[in-house]
C-alpha positions in Angstrom: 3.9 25.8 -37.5 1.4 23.7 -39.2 -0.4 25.4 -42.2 -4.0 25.0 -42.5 -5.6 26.3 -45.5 -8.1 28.3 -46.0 -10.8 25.9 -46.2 -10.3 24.7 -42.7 -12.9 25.2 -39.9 -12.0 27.8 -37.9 -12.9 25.7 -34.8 -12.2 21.8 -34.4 -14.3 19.6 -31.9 -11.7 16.7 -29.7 -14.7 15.1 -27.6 -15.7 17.9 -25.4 -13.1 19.9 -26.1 -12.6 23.1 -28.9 -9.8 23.3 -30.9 -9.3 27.3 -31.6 -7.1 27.6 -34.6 -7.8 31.4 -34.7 -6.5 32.1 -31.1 -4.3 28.8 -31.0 -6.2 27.5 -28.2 -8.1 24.5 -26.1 -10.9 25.3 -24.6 -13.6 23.2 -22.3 -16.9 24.4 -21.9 -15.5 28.4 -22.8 -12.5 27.9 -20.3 -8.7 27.9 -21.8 -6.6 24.9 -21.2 -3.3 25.2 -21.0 -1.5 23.3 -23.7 2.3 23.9 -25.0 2.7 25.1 -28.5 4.2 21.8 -29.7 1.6 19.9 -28.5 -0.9 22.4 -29.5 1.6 21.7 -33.5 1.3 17.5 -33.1 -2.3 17.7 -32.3 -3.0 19.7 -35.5 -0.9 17.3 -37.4 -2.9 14.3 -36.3 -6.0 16.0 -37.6 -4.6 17.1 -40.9 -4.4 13.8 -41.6 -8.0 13.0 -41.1 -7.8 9.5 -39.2 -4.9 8.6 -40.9 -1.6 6.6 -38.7 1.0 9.4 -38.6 4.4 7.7 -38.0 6.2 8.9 -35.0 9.5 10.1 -37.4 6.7 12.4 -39.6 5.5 14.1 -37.1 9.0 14.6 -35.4 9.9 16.1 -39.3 6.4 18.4 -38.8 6.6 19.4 -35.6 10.9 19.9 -34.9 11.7 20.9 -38.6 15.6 20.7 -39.0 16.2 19.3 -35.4 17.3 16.5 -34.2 14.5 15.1 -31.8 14.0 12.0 -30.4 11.2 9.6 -29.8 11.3 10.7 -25.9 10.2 14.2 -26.5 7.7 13.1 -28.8 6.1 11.2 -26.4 6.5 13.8 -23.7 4.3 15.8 -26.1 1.8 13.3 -27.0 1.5 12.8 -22.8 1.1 16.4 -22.5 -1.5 16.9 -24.7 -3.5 13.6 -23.4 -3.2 15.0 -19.8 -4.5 18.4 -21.5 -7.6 16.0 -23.2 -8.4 14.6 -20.1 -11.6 12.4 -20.5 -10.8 13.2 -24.0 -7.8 11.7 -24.4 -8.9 8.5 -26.7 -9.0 11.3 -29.7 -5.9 10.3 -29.6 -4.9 6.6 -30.4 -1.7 5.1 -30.3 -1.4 2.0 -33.0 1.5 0.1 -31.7 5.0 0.2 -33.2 3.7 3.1 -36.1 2.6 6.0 -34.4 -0.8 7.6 -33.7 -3.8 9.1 -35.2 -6.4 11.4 -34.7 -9.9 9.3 -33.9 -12.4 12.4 -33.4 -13.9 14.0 -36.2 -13.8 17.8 -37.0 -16.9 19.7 -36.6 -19.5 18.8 -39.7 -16.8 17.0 -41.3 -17.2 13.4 -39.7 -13.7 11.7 -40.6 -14.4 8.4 -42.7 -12.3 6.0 -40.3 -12.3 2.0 -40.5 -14.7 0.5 -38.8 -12.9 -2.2 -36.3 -13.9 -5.9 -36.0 -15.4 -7.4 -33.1 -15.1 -5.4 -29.8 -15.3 -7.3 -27.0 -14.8 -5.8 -23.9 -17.4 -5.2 -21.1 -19.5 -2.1 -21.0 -18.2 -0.1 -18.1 -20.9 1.8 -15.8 -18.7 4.7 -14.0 -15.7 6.5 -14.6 -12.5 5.5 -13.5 -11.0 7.5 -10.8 -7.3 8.0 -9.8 -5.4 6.8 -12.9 -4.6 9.5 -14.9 -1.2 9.2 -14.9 -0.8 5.5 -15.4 -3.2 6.1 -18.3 -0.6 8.5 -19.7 2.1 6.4 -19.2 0.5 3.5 -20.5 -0.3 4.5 -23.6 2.9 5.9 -24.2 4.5 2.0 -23.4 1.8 0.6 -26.0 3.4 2.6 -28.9 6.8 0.5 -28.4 5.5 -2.8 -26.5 3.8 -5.6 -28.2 3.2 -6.7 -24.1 2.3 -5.2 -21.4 1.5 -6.9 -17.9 -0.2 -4.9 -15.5 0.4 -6.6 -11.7 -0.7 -5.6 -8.4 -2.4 -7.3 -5.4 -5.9 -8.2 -5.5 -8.7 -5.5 -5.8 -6.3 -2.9 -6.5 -8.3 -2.4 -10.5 -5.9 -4.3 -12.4 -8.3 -5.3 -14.7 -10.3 -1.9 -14.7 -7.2 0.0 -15.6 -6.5 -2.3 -18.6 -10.0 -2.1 -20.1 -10.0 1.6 -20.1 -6.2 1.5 -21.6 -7.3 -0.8 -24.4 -10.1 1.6 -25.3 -7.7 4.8 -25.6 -5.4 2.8 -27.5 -7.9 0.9 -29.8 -10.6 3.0 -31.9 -10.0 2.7 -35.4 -6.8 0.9 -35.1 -6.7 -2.4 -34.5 -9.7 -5.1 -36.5 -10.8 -7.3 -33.3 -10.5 -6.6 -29.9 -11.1 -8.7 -27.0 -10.5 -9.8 -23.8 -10.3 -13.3 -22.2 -11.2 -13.6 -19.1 -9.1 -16.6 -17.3 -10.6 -16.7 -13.7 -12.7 -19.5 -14.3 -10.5 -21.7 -16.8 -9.2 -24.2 -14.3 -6.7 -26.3 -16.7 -3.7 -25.6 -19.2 -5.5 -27.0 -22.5 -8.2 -24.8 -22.2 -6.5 -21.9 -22.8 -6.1 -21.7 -26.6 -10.3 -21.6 -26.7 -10.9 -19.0 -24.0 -8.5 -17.0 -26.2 -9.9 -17.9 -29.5 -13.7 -17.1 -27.8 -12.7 -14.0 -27.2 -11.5 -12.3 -30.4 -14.4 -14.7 -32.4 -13.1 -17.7 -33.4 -15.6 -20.5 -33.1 -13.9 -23.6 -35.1 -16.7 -25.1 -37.1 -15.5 -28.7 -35.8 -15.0 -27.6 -32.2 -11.2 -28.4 -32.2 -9.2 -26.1 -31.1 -4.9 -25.6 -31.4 -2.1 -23.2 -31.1 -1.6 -23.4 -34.6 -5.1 -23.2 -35.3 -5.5 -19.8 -33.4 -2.0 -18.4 -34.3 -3.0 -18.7 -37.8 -6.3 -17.0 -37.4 -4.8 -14.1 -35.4 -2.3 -13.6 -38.5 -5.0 -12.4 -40.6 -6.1 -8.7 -39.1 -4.6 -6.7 -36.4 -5.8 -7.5 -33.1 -5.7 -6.1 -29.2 -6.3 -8.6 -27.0 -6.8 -8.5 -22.9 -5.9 -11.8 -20.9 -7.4 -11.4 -17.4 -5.8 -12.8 -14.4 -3.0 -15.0 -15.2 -1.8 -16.0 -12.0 -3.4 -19.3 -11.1 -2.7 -20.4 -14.9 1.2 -18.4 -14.9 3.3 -20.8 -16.1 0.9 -21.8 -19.4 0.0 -18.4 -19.8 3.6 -17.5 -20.6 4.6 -20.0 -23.0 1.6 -19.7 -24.6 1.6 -15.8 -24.8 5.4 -16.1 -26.0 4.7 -18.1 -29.0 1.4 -16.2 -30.0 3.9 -12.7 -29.7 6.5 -14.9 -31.8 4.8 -16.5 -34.5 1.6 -13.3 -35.2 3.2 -9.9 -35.8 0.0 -7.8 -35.3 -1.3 -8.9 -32.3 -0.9 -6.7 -29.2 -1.2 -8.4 -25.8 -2.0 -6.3 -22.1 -2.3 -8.8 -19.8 -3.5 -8.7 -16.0 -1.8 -10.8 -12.9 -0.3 -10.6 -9.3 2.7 -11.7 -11.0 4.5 -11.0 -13.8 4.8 -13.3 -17.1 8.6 -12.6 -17.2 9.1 -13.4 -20.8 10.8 -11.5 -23.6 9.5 -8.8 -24.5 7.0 -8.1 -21.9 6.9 -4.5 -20.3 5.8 -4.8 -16.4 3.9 -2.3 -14.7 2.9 -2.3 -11.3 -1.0 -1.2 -10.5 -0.6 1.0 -7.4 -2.8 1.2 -4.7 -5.0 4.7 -5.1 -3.8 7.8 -3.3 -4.7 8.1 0.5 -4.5 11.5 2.9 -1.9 11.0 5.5 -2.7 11.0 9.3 -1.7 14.6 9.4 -4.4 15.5 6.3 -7.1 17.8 8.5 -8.5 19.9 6.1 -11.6 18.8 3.8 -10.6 20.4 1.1 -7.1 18.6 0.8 -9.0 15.2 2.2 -11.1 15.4 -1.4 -8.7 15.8 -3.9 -7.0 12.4 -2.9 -8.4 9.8 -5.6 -8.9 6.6 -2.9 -11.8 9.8 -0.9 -12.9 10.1 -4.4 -13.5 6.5 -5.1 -15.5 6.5 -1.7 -17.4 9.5 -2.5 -18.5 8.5 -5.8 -19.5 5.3 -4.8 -21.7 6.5 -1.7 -23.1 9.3 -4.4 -25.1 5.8 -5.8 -27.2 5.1 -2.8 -30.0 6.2 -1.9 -29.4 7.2 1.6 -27.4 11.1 1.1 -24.2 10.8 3.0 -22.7 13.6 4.6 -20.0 15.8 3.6 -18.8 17.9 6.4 -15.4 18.1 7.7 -16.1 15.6 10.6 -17.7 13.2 7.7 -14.4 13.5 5.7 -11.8 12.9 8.4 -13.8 9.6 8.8 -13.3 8.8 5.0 -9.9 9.6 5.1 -9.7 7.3 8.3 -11.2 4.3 5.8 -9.4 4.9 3.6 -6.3 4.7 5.1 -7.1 1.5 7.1 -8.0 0.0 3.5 -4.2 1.1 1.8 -6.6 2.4 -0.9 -7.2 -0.7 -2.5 -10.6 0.3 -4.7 -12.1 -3.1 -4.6 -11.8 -2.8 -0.5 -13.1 0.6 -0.9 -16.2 0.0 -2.9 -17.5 -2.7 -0.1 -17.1 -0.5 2.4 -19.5 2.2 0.3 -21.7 -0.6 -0.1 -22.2 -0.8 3.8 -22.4 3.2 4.7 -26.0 3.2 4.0 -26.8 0.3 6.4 -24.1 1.2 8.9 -23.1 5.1 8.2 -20.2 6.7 8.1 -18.6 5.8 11.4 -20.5 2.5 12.1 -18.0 1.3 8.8 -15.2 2.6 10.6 -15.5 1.2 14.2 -16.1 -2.1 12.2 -13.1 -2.6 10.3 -11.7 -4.0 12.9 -13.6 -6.9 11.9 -13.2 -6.4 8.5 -13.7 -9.8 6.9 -17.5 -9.6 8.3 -17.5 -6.0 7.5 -16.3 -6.1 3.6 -18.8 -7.9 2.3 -21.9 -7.8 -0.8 -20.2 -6.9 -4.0 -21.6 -6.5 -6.8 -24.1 -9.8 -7.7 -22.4 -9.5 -11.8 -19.0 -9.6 -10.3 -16.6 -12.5 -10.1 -17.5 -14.3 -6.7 -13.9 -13.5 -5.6 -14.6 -10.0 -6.0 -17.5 -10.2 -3.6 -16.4 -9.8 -0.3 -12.7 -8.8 0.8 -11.8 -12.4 2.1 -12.6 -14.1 -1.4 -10.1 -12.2 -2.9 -7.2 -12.5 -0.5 -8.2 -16.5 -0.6 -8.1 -16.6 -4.2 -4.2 -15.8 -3.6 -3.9 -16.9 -0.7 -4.9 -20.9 -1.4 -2.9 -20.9 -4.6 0.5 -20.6 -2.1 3.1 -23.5 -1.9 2.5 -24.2 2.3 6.0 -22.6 3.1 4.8 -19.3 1.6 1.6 -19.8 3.3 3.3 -20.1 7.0 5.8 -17.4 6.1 3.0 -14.8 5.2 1.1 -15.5 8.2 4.3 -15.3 10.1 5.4 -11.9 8.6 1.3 -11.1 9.5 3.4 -10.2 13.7 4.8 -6.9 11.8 2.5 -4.0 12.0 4.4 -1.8 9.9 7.3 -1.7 7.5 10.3 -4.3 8.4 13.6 -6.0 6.9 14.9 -9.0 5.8 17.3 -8.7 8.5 14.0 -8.6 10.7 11.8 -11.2 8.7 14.6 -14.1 9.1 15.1 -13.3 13.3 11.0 -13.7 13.5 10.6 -16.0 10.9 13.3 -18.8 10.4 12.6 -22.1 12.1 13.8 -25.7 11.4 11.2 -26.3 9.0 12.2 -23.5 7.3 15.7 -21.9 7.1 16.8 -18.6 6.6 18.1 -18.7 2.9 13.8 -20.1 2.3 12.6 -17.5 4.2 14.3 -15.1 1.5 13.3 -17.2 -1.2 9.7 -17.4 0.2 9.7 -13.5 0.7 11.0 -12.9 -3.2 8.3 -14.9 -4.4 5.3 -13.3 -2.6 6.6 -10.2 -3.1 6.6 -11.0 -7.0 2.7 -12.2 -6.2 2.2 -8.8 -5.1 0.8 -10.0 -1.4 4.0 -8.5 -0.1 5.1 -4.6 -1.0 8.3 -3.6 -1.3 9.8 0.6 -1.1 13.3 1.4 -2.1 14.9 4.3 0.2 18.7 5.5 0.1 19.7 2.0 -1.7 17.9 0.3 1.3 14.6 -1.9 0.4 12.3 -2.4 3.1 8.9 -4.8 3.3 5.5 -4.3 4.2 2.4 -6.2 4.1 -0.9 -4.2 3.0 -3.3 -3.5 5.6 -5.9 -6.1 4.9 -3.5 -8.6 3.7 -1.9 -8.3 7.3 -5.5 -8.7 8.9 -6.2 -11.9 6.6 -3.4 -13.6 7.3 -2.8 -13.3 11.3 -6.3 -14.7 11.2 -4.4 -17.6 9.6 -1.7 -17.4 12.6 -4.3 -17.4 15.2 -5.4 -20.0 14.5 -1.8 -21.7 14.8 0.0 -23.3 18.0 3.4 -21.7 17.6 1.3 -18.2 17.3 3.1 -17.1 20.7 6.0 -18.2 19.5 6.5 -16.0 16.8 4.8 -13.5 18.7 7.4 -13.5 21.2 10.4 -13.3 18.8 8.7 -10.3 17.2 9.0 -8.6 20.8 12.4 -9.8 21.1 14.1 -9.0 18.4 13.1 -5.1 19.1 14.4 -5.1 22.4 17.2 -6.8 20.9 17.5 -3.9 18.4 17.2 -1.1 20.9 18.7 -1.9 24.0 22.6 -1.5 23.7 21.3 1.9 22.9 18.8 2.3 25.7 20.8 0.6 28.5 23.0 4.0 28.6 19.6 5.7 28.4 21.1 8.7 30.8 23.3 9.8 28.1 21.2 12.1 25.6 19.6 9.7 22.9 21.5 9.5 19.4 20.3 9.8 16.1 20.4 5.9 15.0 18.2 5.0 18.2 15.9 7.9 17.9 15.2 6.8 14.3 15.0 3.4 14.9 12.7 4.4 17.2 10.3 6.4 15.0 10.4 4.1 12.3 9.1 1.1 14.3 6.5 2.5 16.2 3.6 0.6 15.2 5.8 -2.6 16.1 7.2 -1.2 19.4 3.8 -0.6 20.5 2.0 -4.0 19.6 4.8 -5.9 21.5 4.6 -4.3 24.3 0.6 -4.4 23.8 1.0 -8.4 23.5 3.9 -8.9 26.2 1.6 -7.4 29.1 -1.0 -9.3 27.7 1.0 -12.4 28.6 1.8 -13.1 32.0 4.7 -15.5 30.9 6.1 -12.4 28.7 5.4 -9.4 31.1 9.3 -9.3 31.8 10.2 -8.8 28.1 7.3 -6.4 28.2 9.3 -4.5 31.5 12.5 -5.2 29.3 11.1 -3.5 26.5 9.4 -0.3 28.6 12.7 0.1 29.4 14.5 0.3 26.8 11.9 2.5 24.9 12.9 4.7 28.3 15.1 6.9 26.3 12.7 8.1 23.1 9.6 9.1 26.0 11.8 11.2 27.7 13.5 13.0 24.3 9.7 13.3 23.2 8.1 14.2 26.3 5.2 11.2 25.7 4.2 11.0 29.6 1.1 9.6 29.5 2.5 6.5 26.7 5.4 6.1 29.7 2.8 6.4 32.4 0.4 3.2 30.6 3.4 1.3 30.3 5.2 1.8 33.6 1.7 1.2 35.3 1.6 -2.8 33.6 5.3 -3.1 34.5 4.1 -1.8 38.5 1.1 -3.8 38.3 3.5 -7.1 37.2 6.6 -6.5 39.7 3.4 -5.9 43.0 2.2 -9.4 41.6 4.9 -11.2 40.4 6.6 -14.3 42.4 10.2 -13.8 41.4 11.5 -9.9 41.6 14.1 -8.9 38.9 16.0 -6.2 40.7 17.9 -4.7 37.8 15.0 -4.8 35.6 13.1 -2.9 38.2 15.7 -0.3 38.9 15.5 0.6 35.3 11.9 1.3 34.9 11.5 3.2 37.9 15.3 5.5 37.2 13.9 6.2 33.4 10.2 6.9 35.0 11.3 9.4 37.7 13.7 10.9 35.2 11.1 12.0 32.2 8.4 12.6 35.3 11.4 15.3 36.1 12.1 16.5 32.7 8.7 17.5 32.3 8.1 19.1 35.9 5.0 17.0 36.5 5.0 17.4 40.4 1.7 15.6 40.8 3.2 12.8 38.7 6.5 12.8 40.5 4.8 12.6 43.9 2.9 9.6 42.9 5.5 7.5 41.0 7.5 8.6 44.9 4.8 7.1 46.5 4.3 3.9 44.6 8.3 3.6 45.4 7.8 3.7 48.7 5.0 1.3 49.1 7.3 -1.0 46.7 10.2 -0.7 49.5 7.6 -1.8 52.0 6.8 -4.9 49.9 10.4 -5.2 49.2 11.1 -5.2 52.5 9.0 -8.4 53.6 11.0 -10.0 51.4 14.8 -9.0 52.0 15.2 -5.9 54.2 18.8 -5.5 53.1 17.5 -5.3 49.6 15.0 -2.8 50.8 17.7 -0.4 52.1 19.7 -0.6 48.8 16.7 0.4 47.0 15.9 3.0 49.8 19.6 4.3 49.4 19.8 5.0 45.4 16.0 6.4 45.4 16.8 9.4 47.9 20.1 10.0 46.4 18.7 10.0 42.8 15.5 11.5 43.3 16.7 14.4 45.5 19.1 15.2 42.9 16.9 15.4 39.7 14.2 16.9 41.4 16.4 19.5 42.7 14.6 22.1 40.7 11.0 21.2 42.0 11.9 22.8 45.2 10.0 21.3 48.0 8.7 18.4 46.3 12.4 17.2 47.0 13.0 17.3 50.0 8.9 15.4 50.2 10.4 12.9 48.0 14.1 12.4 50.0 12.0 12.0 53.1 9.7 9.7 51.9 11.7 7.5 50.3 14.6 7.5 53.4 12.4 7.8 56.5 13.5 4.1 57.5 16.8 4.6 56.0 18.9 4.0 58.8 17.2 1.9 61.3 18.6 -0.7 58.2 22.2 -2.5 57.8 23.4 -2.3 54.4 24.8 -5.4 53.2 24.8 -6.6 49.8 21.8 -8.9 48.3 21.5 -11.0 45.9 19.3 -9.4 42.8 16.7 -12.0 42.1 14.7 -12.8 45.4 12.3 -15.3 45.7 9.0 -14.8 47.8 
């Protein structure tokens, strides 16, 4: 335990915070926060040293006397207490590769700290919301990385995050601090200048070098933010490299959909904010997820109230969801509640582009509307990762490599591209990847899937890849659905479940296509199998009534195909002892044997045959409603000769 003496305050001020040394406590406006006695130790050993840098092995010596300790726990002390701090947590600074120092002064005894150079980052005008944590971990990184690189996909607050990181980890500890933004520098050789404008080096004769600015740099200690990389990668890195190389005391966070990938460099990946999931109903849970809090802050600015009910917050958490919590996304939809309301945004976002709109008039004009920003990635493609993104754009959820190349892969490009091309956007953060029991699965964010099927759309071989999307599915189900009277297994069932979305748009699409409605049939049939184990009548019922409305209109009758849909249909209708249902699909049977039968009576019969003998036997248990059915469907039974037919019959 640290000693104070007797001189000491009995309380110390951190920001908004009270330091009790009395009671050993942290109070907030009179309310305890909880904070562990060795963070409660380092925090008093930061301010015994009145603004001076404490190296990380003294205050390991202070605070674990005659232990051996390592730099981990330290800095799973120094994270405690910041998370403790909360909007206080810049009373603590980290100066990179020493240690850290107290920055707040104790009550009536203002601490005589440095005063640091130029400061030149933008004024921020709200808080930021949802980021905590990488906060936390962040400035733990910047005690033991000259370079951090913070990547994500557009809008997600890249550069937000890294301003408010640079002022935790900079008051009183580094001389200049700036940040160069690099959006608008369009060439190479412009880079050293934009750098050297930014930390305050004008050169009296206008020339500017590498050496020139490496050697200015060498003179003080300096933080530095470079802002969006990406269009300028390559440069960016060779020149950050030798600047890290040849100037000791400069620190570097830099922001980009990519990384830098050069020594040194310490990547973090900018998630998207948090989002309630589809089962999230009550409004108290609905708020306390950061991407609701973003929207409810931002609506707090207008002038027209918004609502705050529970039906109000299951349509943010609808928003938000449809935006993956991607803040810049986010804000422009705010923007538009007070034209529009609450659920005149959300019926709209189905045209999103035209929806997302009116940023604000001081930001970036990429930053304006949703579009600019995916286009400002977007453009900057090689064409083959332009026509693979719009390509993977068919998948409506999650999918694999295995699944990209069947869909993707053409002539023009190969399968062994198609990874390459997939590697590379992923690495441009416009495709997300998850890691689950050692298997890595893809996704594209919502929006970035809307922007780029716009791009397919508007391509001739959309149907094309369209219509390998909806066969590659069937493909994946149907050895298991073809024995769909056998009780469904585990792989199926989960294959099922985890393609959903996917399922669903194909067979969406493949009735929507007259030349595809028998892979749609195909496909009803093989998805068969999960209705029935899930009871999901009314999802069977839509389906089976575009595969009737097809085979009543269709010029060329696939027997087999048929058979299928109508076996699984009558079977779930059974399973679930829907008699009205059952009746009906009997019905429609019969009136299909009468069309059959202008076509082929001998065909007719066999149909006639296996519907009374199936139907009366798994509708045993409904009673009368089988022996309805087995005389429906046999009345004309045997005023017909068997004989065998051929399955496909033309009209």
């Amino acid at each position: 335990m640290l000693d104070m003496n007797m001189q000491s305050p009995k309380t110390i001020a951190v920001g908004s915070c009270e330091l009790s040394l009395v009671h050993q406590q942290l109070k907030r406006a009179g309310r305890v926060i909880p904070l562990g006695g060795r963070a409660f130790n380092v925090l008093l050993c930061l301010i015994e040293k009145n603004g001076e840098v404490v190296t990380k092995r003294e205050l390991i010596s202070l605070v674990w006397p005659r232990r051996e300790v390592d730099e981990n726990t330290l800095e799973a002390a120094i994270s405690s207490l910041r998370r403790a701090l909360g909007p206080d947590r810049v009373a603590i600074s980290t100066v990179a590769g020493r240690g850290y120092r107290f920055i707040e002064s104790r009550r009536n005894e203002p601490v005589d700290l440095p005063t640091s150079g130029l400061v030149g980052l933008p004024a921020t005008m709200s808080r930021l919301i949802g980021r905590n944590s990488a906060l936390d971990q962040l400035m733990i990184v910047a005690g033991r990385s000259r370079l951090i690189t913070l990547i994500g996909a557009g809008g997600i607050g890249k550069t937000r995050l890294a301003i408010e990181l640079v002022r935790c980890i900079s008051n009183g500890s580094y001389d200049r601090v700036g940040m160069a933004e690099l959006a608008p520098v369009s060439r190479d050789e412009c880079l050293p200048m934009t750098i050297a404008s930014a930390v305050g080096f004008i050169p009296p004769d206008g020339q500017m070098s590498f050496e020139r600015l490496a050697q200015f740099l060498q003179q003080k200690r300096t933080l530095l933010i470079l802002d969006n990389c990406e269009h300028l990668i390559e440069a960016s890195a060779s020149l950050v490299d030798a600047l890290l190389r040849s100037t000791p005391s400069l620190q570097l966070i830099a922001t980009s959909r990519e990384a830098l990938r050069i020594e040194g460099e310490h990547i973090y990946q900018v998630s998207p904010l948090e989002v309630p999931g589809a089962a999230d109903e009550d409004q108290q849970s609905i708020s306390e997820y950061s991407a609701v809090q973003l929207l409810e802050a931002r609506l707090s600015r207008g002038q027209v109230p918004h609502s705050s009910d529970a039906a109000s917050a299951l349509i943010k958490a609808k928003i938000c969801r449809r935006l993956d919590g991607i803040p810049l996304a986010i804000e422009l939809a705010a923007a538009r509640v007070e034209v529009f309301g609450l659920t005149g945004v959300w019926e709209d976002l189905a045209n999103a582009f035209d929806m997302l709109t009116g940023g604000s008039r001081t930001s970036l004009p990429r930053q304006r509307t949703l579009a600019a920003t995916l286009s400002w990635s977007y453009d900057r493609l090689p064409v083959d990762e332009q026509t693979v993104l719009a390509r993977l754009s068919v998948f409506s959820s999650q999918f694999s490599l295995e699944a990209a190349i069947a869909v993707v892969a053409s002539l023009d490009i190969p399968p062994p591209e198609v990874l390459d091309c997939i590697v590379n956007l992923a690495s441009k953060s416009l495709v997300s990847f998850v890691t689950h029991d050692a298997e890595t699965s893809y996704r594209l964010l919502e929006m970035t899937r809307v922007y780029a099927q716009e791009k397919l759309s508007g391509n001739h071989e959309a149907k094309i890849i369209l219509k390998r999307h909806a066969q590659y599915f069937l493909d994946l189900l149907q050895s298991a659905a073809e024995n769909w009277h056998r009780p469904a297994t585990h792989s199926y069932m989960t294959r099922v479940e985890t393609y959903g979305e996917d399922l669903r748009a194909a067979l969406h699409w493949c009735f929507m296509q007259p030349c595809s409605a028998v892979l749609g049939i195909k496909l009803t049939t093989a998805l068969l199998p999960y209705w029935t184990e899930r009871t999901l009548v009314s999802e069977c019922r839509l389906n089976m009534t575009r595969a009737h409305e097809y085979l009543e209109n269709c010029t060329v009758f696939d027997y087999p195909t048929a058979t299928s849909a109508y076996k699984g249909y009558a079977r779930l209708l059974s399973n679930n002892e829907v008699p009205r249902e059952a009746e009906r699909s009997a019905v429609r049977s019969s009136q299909f044997s009468d069309q059959l039968d202008d076509i082929n009576p001998a065909l007719a019969a066999r149909w006639q045959l296996w519907a009374a003998n199936h139907m009366t036997g798994i509708f045993q248990e409904c009673g009368e409603l089988a022996r309805r059915v087995a005389s429906l469907l046999s009345v004309r039974l045997h005023q017909r000769t068997f004989a065998p037919a051929r399955y496909r019959v033309s009209r």
